[in-house]
MOPAC internal coordinates of N, CA, C and O (Angstrom, degrees):
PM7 1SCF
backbone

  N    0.0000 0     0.00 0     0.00 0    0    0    0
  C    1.4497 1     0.00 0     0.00 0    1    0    0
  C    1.5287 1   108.93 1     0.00 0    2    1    0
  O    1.2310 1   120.95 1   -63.26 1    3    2    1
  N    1.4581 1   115.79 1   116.74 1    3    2    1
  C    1.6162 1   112.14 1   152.37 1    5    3    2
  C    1.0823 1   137.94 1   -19.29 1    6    5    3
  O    1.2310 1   118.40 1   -66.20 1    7    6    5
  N    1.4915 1   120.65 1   113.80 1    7    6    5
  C    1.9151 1   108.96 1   171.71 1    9    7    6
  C    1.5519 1    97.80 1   -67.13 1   10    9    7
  O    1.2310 1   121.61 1   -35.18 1   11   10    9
  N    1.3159 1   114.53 1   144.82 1   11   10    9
  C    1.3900 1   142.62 1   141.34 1   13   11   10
  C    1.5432 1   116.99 1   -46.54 1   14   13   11
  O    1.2310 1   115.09 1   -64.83 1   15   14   13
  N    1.4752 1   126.92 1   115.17 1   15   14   13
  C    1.0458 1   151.13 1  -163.83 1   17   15   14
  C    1.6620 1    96.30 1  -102.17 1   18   17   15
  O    1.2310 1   118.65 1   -78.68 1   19   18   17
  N    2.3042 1   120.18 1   101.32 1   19   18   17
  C    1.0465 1   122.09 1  -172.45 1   21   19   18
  C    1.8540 1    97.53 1   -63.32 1   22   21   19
  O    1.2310 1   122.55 1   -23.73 1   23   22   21
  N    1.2379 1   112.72 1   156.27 1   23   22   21
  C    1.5304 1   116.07 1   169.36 1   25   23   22
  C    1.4902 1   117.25 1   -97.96 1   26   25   23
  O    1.2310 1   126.98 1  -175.36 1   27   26   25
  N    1.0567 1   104.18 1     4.64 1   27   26   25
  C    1.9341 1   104.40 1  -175.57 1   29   27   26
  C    1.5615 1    93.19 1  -128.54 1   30   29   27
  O    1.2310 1   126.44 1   -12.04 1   31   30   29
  N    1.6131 1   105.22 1   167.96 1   31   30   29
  C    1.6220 1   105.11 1   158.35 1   33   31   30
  C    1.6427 1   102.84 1  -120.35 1   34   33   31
  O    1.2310 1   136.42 1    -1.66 1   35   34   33
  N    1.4042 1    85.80 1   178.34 1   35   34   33
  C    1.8198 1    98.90 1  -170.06 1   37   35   34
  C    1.5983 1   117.24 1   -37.55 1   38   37   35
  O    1.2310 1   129.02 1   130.32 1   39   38   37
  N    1.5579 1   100.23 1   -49.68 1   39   38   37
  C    1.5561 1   120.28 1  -176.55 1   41   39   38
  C    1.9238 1    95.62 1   -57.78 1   42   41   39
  O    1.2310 1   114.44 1   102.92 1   43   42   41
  N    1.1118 1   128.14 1   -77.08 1   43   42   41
  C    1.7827 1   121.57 1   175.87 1   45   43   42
  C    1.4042 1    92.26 1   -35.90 1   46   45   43
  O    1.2310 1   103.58 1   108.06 1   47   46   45
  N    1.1836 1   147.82 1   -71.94 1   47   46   45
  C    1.3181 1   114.00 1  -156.07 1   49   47   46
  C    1.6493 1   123.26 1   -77.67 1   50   49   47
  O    1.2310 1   127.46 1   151.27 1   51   50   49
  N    1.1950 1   103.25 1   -28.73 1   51   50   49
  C    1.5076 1   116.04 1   162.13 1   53   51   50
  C    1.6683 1   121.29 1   -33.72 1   54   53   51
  O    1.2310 1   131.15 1   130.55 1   55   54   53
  N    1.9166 1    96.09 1   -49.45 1   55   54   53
  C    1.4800 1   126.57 1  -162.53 1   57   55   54
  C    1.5576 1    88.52 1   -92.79 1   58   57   55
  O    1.2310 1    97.83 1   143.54 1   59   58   57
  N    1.0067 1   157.17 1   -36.46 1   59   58   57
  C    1.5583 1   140.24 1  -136.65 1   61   59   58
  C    1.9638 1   101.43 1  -145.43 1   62   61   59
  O    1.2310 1   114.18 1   154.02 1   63   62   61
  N    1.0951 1   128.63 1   -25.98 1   63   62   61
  C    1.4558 1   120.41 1  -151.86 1   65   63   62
  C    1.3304 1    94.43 1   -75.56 1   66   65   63
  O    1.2310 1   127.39 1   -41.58 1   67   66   65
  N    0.7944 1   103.39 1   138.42 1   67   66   65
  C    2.0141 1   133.83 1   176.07 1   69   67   66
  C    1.6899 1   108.33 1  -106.81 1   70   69   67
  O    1.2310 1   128.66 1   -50.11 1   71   70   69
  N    1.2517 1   100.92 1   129.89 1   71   70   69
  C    1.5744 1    99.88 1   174.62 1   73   71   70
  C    2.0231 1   103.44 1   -73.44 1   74   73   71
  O    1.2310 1   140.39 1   -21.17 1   75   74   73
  N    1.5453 1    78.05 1   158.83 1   75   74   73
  C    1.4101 1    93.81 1  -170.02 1   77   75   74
  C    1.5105 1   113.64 1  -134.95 1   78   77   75
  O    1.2310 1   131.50 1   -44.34 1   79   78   77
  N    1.6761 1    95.40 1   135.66 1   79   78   77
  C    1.6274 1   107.31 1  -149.00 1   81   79   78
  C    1.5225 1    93.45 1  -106.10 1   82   81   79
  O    1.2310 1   126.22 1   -54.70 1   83   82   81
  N    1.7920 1   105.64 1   125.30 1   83   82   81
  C    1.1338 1   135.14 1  -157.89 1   85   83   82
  C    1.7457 1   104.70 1  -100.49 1   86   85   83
  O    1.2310 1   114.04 1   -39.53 1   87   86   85
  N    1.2064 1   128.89 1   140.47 1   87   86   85
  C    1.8584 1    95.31 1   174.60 1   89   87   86
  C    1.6093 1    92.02 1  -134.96 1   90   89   87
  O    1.2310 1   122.09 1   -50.65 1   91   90   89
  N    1.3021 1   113.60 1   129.35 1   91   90   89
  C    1.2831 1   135.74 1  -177.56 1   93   91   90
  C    1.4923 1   111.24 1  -111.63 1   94   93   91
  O    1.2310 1   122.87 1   -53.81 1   95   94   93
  N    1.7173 1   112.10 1   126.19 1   95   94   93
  C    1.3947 1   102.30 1  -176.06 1   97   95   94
  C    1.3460 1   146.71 1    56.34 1   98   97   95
  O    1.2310 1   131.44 1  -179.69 1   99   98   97
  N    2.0024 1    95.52 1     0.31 1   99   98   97
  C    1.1414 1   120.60 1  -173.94 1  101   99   98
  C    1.4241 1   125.70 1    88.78 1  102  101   99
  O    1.2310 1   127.20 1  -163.12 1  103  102  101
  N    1.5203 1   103.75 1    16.88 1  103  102  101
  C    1.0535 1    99.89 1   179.44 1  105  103  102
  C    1.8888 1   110.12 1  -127.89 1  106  105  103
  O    1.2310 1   116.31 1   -42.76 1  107  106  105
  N    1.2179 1   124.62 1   137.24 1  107  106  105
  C    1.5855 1   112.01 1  -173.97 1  109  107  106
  C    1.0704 1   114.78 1   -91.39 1  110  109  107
  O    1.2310 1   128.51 1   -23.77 1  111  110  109
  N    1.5722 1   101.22 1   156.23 1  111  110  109
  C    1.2655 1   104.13 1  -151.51 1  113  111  110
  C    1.9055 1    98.00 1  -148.18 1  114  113  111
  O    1.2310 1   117.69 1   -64.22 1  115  114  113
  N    0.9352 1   122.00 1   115.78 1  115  114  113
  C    1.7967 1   111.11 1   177.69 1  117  115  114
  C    1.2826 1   119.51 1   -70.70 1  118  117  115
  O    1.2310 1   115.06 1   -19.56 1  119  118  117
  N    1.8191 1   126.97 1   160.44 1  119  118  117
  C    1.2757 1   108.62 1   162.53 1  121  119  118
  C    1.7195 1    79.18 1  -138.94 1  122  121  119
  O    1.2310 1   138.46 1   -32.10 1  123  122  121
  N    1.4330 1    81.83 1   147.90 1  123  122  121
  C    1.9793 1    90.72 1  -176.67 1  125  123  122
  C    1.6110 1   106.57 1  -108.64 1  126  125  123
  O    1.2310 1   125.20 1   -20.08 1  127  126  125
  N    1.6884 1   107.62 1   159.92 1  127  126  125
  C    0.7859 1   102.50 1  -164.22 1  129  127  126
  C    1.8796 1   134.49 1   -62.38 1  130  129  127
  O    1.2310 1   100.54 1   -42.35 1  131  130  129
  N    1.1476 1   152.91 1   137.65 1  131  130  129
  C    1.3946 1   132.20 1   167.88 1  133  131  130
  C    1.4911 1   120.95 1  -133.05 1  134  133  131
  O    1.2310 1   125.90 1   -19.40 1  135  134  133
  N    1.5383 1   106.27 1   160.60 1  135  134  133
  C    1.7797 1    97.12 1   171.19 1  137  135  134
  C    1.7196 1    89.90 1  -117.60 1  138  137  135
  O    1.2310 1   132.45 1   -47.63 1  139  138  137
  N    0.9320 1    93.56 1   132.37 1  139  138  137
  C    1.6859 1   126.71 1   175.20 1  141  139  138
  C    1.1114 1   110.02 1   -54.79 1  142  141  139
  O    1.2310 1   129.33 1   -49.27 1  143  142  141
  N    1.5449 1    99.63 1   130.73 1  143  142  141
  C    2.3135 1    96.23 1   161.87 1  145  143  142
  C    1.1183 1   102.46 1   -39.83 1  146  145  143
  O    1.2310 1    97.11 1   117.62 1  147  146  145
  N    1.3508 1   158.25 1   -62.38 1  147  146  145
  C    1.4503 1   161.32 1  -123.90 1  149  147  146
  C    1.5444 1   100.86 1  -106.15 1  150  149  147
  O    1.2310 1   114.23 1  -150.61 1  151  150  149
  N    0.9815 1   128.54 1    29.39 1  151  150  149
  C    1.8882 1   139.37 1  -177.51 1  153  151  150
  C    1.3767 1   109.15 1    45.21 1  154  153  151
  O    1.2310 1   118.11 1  -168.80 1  155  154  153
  N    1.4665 1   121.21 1    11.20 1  155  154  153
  C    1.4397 1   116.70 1   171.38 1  157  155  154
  C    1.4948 1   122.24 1   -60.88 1  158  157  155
  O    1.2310 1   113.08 1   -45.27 1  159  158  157
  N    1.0459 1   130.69 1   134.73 1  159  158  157
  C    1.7265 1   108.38 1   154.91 1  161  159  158
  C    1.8908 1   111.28 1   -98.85 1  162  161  159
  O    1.2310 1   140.13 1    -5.13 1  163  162  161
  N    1.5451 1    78.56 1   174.87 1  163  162  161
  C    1.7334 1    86.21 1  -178.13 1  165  163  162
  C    1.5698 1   113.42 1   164.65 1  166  165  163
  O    1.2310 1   133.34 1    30.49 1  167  166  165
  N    1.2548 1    91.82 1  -149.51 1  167  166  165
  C    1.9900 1    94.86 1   176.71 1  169  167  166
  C    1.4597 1   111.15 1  -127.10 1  170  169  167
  O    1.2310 1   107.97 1   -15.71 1  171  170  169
  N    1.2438 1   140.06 1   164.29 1  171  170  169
  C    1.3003 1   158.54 1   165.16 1  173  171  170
  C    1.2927 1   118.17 1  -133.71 1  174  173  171
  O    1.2310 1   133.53 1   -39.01 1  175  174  173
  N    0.9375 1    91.45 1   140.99 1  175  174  173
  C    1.8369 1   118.77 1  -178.88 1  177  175  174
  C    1.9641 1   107.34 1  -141.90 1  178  177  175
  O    1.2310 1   124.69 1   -59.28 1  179  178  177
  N    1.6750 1   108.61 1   120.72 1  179  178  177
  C    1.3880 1    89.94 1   160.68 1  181  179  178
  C    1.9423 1    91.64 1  -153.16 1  182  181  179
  O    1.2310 1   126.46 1   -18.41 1  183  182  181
  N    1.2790 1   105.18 1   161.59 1  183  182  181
  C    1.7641 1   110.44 1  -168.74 1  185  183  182
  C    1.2703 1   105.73 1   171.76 1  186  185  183
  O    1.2310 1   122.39 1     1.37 1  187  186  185
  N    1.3674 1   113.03 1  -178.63 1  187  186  185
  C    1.4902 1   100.30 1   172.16 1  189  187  186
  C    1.8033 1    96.50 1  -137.49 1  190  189  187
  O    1.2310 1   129.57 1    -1.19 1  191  190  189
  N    1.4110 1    99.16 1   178.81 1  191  190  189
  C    1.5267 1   100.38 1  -169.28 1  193  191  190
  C    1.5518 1   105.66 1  -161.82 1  194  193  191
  O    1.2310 1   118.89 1    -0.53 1  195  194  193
  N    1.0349 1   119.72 1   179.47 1  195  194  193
  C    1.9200 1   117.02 1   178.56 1  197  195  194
  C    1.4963 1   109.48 1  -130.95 1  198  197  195
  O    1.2310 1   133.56 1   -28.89 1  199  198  197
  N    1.5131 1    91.39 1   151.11 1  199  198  197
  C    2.0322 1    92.39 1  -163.83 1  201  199  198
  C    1.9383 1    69.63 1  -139.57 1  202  201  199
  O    1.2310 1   133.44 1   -31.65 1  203  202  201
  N    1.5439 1    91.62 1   148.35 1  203  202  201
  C    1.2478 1   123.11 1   161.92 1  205  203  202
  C    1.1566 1   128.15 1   -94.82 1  206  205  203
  O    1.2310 1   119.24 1   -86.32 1  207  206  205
  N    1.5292 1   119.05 1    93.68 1  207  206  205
  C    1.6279 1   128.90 1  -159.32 1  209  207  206
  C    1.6749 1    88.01 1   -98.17 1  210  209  207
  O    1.2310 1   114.90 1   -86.15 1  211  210  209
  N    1.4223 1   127.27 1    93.85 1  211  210  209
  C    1.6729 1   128.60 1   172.07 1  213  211  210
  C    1.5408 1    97.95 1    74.17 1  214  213  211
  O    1.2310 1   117.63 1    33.96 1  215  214  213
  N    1.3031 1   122.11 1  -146.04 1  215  214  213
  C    1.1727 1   121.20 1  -163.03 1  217  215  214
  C    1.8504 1   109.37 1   -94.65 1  218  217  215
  O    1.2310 1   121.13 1  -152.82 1  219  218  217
  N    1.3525 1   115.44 1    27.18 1  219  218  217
  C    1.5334 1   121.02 1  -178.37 1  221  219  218
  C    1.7286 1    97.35 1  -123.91 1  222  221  219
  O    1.2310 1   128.43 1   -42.27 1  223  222  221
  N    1.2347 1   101.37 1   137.73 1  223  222  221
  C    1.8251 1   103.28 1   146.59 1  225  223  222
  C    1.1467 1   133.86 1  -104.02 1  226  225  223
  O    1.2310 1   120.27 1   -55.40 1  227  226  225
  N    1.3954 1   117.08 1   124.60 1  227  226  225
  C    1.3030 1   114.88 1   167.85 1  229  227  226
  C    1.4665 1   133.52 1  -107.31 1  230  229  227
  O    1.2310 1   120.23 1   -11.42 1  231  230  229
  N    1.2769 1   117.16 1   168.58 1  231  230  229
  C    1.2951 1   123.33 1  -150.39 1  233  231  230
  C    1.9328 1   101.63 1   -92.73 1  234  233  231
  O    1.2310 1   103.60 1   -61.54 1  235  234  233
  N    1.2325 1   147.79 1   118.46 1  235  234  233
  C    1.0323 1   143.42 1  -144.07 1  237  235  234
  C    2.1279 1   100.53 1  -131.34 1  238  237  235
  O    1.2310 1   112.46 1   -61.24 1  239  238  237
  N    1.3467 1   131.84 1   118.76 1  239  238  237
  C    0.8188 1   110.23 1   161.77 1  241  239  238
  C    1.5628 1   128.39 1   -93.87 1  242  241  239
  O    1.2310 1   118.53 1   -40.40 1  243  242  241
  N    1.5379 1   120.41 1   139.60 1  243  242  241
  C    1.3800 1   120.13 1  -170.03 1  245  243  242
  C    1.4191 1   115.96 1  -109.14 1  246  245  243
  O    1.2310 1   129.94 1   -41.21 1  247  246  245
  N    1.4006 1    98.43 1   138.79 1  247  246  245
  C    2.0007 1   104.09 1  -165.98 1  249  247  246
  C    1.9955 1    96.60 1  -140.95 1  250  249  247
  O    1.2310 1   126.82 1  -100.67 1  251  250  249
  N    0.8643 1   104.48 1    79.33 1  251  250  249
  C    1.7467 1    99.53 1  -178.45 1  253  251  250
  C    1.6343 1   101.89 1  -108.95 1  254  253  251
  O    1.2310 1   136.41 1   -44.62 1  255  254  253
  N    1.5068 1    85.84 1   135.38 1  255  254  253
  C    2.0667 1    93.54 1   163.39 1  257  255  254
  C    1.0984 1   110.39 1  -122.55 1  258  257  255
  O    1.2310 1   116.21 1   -42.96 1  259  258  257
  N    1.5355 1   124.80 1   137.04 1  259  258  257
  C    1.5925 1   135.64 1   169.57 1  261  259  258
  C    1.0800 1    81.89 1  -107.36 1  262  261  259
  O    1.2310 1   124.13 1   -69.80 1  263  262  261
  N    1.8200 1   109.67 1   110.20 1  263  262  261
  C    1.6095 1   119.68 1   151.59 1  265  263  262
  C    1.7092 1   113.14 1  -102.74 1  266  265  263
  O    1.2310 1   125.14 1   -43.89 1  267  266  265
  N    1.5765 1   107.74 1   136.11 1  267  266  265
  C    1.2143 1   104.34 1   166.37 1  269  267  266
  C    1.3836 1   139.01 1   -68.29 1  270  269  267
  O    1.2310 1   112.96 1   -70.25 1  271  270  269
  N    1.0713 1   130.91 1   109.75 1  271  270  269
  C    1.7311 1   127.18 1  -156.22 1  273  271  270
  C    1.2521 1    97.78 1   -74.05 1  274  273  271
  O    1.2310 1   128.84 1   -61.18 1  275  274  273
  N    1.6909 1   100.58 1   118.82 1  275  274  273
  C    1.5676 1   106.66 1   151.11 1  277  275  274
  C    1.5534 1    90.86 1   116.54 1  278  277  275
  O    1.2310 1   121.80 1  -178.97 1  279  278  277
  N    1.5466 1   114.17 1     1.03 1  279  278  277
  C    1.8139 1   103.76 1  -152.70 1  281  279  278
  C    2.0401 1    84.44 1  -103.92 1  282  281  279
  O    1.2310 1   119.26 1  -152.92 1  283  282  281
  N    1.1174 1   119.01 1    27.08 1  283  282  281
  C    1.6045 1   100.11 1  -157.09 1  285  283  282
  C    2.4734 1    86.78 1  -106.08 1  286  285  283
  O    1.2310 1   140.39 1   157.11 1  287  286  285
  N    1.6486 1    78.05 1   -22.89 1  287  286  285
  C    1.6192 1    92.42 1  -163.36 1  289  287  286
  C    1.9991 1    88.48 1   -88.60 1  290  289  287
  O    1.2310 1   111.88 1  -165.95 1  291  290  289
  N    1.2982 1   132.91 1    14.05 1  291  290  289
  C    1.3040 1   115.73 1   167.50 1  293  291  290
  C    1.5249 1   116.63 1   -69.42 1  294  293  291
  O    1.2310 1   120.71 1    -4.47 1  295  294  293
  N    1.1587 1   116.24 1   175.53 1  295  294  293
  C    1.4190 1   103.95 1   170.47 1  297  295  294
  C    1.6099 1   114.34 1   -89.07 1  298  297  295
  O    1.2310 1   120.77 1   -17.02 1  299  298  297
  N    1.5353 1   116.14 1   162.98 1  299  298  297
  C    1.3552 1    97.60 1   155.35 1  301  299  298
  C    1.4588 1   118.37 1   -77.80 1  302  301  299
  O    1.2310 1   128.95 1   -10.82 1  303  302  301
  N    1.5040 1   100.35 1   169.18 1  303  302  301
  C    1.3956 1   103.41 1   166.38 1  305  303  302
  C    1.3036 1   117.29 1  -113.80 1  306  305  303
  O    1.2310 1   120.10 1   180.00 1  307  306  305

């Protein structure tokens, strides 16, 4: 399989990324932008929140990454 060729460099996302509003359970939630120990960039989101499994709620912890594919092989600058 082909690597994916990122379309921005570090500096555009550095310069431009906007957090991005996630909605869980119906409820919104942001994840802001980051570059990863691992030279990825992307977004993060982590918190916790409650989901109603039948007639109980439980308490759920949340850890999500939006990594950009292909952005880990940019160069630094």
């Amino acid at each position: 399989m082909a690597k994916t060729n990122c379309p921005i460099t570090r500096a555009d996302f550095e310069a431009n990324a906007q957090p991005v509003e996630i909605t869980i359970n119906g409820i919104p939630m942001v994840a802001d932008p980051k570059s990863f120990s691992t030279g990825s960039l992307g977004w993060y989101l982590n918190g916790k929140q409650s989901i109603k499994v039948g007639d109980k709620s439980v308490s759920v912890q949340i850890g999500m990454n939006l990594t950009i594919v292909g952005s880990k092989e940019l160069p630094t600058e």
